[in-house]
C-alpha positions in Angstrom: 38.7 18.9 -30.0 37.3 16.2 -27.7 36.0 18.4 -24.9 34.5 20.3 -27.5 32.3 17.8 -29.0 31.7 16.4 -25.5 31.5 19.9 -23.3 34.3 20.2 -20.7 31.9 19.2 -18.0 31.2 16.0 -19.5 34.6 15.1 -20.2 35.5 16.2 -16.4 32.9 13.7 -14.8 34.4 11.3 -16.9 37.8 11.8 -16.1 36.9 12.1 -12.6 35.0 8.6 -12.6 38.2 6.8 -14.2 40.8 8.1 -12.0 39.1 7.6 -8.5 37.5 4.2 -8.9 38.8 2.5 -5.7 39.6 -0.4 -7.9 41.2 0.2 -10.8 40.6 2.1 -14.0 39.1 -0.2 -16.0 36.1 -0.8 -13.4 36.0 3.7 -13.6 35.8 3.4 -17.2 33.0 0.9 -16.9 31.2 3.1 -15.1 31.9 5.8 -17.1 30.3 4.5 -20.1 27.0 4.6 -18.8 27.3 9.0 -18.9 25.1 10.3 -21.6 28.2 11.2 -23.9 31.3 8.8 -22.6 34.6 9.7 -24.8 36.4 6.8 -26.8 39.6 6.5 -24.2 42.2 6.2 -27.1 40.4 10.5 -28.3 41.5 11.5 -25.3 44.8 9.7 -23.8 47.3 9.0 -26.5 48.9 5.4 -25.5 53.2 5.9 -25.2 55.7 4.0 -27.0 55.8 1.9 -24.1 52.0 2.1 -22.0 48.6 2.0 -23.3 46.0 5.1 -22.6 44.6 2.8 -19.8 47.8 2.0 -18.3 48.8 6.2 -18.8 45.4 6.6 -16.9 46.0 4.3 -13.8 48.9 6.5 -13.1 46.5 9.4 -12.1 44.1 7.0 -10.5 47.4 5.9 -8.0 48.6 9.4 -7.8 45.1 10.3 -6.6 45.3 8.1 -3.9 48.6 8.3 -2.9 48.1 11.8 -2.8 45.5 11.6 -0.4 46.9 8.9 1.8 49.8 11.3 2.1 47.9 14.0 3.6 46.2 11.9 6.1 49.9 10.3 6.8 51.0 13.8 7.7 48.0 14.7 10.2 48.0 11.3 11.6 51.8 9.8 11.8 51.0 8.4 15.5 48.2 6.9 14.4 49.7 5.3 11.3 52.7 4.5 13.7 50.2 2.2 15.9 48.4 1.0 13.7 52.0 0.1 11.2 51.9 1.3 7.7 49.7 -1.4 5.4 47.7 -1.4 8.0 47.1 2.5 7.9 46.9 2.6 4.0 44.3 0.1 3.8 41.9 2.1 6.6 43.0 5.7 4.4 41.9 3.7 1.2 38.5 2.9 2.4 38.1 6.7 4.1 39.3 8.3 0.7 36.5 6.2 -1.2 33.8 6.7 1.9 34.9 10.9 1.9 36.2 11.8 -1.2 37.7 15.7 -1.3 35.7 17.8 -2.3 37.5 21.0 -1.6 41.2 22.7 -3.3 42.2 23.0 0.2 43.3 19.6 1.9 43.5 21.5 5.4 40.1 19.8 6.5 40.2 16.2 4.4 41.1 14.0 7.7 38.3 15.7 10.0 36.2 12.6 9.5 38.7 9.9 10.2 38.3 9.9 14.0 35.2 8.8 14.0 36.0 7.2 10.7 38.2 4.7 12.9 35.8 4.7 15.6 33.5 3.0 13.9 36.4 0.1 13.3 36.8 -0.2 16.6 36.8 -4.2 16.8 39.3 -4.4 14.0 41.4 -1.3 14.9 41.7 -1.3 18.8 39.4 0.7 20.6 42.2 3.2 21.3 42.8 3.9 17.8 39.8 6.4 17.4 40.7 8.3 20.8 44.3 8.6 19.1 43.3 9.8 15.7 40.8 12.1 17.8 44.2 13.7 19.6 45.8 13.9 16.7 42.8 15.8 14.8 42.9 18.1 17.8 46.3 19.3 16.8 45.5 19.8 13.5 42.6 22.1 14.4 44.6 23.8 17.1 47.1 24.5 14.6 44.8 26.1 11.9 42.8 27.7 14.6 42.3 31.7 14.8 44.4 33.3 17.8 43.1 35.9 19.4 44.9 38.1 22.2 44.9 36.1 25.3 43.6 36.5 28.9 46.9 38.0 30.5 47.4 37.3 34.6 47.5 40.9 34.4 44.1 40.7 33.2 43.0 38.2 35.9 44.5 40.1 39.0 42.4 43.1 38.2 39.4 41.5 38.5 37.8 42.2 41.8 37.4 39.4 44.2 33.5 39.6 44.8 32.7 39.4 41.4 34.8 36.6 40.3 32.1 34.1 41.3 30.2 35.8 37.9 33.1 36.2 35.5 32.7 34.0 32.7 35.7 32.3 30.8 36.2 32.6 27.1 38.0 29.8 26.2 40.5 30.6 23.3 39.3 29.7 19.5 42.7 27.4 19.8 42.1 25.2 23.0 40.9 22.0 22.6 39.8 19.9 25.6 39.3 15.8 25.1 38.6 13.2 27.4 39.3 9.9 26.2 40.0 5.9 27.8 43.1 5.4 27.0 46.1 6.5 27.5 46.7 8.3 23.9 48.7 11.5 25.1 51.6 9.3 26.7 51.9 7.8 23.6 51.9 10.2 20.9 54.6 11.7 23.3 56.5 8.8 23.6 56.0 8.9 19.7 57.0 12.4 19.5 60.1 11.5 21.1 61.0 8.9 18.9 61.0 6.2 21.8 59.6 2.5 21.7 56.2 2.7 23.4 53.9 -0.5 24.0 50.1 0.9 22.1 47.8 2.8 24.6 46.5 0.9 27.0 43.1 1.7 29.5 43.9 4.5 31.1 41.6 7.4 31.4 42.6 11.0 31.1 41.6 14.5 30.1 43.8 16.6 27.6 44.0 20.2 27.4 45.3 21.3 23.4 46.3 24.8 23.5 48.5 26.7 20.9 50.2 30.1 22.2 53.0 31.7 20.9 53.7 29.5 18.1 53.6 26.7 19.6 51.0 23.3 20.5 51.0 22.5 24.3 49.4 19.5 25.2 48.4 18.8 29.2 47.1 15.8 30.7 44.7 16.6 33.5 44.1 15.5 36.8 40.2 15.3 37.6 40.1 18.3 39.9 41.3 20.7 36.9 40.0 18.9 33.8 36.2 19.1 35.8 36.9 22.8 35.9 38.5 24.2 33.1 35.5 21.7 30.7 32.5 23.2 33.1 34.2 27.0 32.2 34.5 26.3 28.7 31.1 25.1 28.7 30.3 28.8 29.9 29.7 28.7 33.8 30.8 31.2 36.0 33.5 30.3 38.0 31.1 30.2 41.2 29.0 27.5 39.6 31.9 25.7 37.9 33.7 25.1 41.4 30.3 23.5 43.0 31.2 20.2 44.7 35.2 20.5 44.1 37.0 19.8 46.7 39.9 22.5 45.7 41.7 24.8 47.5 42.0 28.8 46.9 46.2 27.9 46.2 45.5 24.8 43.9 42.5 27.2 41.9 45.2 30.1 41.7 47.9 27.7 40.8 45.7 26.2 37.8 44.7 29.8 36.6 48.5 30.9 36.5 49.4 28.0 34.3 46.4 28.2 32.0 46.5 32.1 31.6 50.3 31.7 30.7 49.3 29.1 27.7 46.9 31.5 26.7 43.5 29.1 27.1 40.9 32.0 27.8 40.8 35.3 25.5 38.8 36.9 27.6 35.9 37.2 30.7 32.7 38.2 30.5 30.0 38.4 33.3 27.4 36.1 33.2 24.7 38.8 32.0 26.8 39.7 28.8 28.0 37.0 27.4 
């Protein structure tokens, strides 16, 4: 009868209001009485034989929020492991008040904690935003389209004089990240379940690639990150290989490995795109 008199919208926002206050509650309710039509809270909750209608409606205001800090616990387990678990809670807390979901799909909710942390660096560790960034990257590889892969087949046939025009088309799952610390060693080590001391100053590139079910992850040495990030910014090989001091074995050898994990979909030449 209540969401009748009220409308079902009305009632909603005030539901919502109560149940993800960041504080408790009471404070939700608060603010819920200033809505043009705010219900009486006893109309709408009946109180138990043992809880009040308040105390029935923290339960979904904690279930919201431990709901939430679940999800971001799941994409980011190194990162809570770093940073240890109150810690972690209290930095999900403030991200599910600052980005509240706004979509039935929870695929997506933690895309905003990387720089989310970032922007925490001083209290955080400045490393903790390149590791949440690694972690995000796995996420996305994960969820990521996969189309049919660049085959060495595929590569072989290509005939040499026109290579220095082919254009690489990275695959919709790669993901390449440079970051300052040494975040990839340690999400191994965490991987692994083995002690590891936080990631310390260390830069490195990391190539994210899913192929045939499964998430590879490479650390790069200069040489190869330099090339494989100017290709999947869409040069031609010929430009991409401009002041490297490579060899034709080490480019082959690079090509073979990153064909296999399936990083390009496809070449094009650099007229058609």
């Amino acid at each position: 009868m209540t969401d009748a008199v009220l409308g079902l919208g009305a009632l909603q926002q005030w539901f919502l209001m109560a149940t993800t206050h960041p504080v408790s509650v009471h404070d939700g309710l608060r603010g819920g009485m200033r809505l043009s039509a705010a219900p009486d809270l006893g109309a709408v909750i009946r109180a138990g034989s043992a809880e009040t209608a308040q105390t029935r409606l923290e339960i979904y205001r904690r279930g919201y929020f431990a709901r939430l800090t679940e999800c971001l616990a799941d994409d980011y387990s190194a990162l809570r492991n770093a940073l240890g678990a109150e810690r972690f809670e209290a930095i999900c807390h403030r991200y599910i008040v600052a980005h509240p979901s706004h979509e039935p799909n929870l695929n997506g909710f933690g895309r905003d904690l990387p720089m989310f942390v970032e922007q925490r660096a001083e209290e955080l560790g400045a490393f903790a935003g390149e590791l949440a960034r690694l972690e995000w990257a796995l996420v996305e590889v994960l969820h990521a389209p996969l189309p049919a892969a660049l085959s060495v087949n595929d590569l072989a046939a290509i005939p040499p004089e026109q290579l220095g025009d082919v254009c690489f088309v990275a695959s919709e799952a790669l993901r390449l990240h440079s970051f300052e610390h040494s975040v990839n060693a340690y999400l191994q080590a965490f991987f692994e379940a083995r002690a590891a001391t936080l990631p310390t100053h260390e830069p490195c590139t990391v190539a994210i690639v899913r192929a045939d079910y499964r998430i590879w992850r490479f650390t790069l040495s200069p040489a190869p990150a330099t090339l494989l990030g100017r290709l999947v910014a869409g040069q031609p090989l010929g430009a991409a290989l401009e002041g490297l001091d490579v060899t034709p074995d080490q480019i082959q050898l690079w090509f073979r490995e990153w064909t296999t994990h399936g990083m390009f979909q496809r070449v094009a030449s650099r007229t058609s795109g």
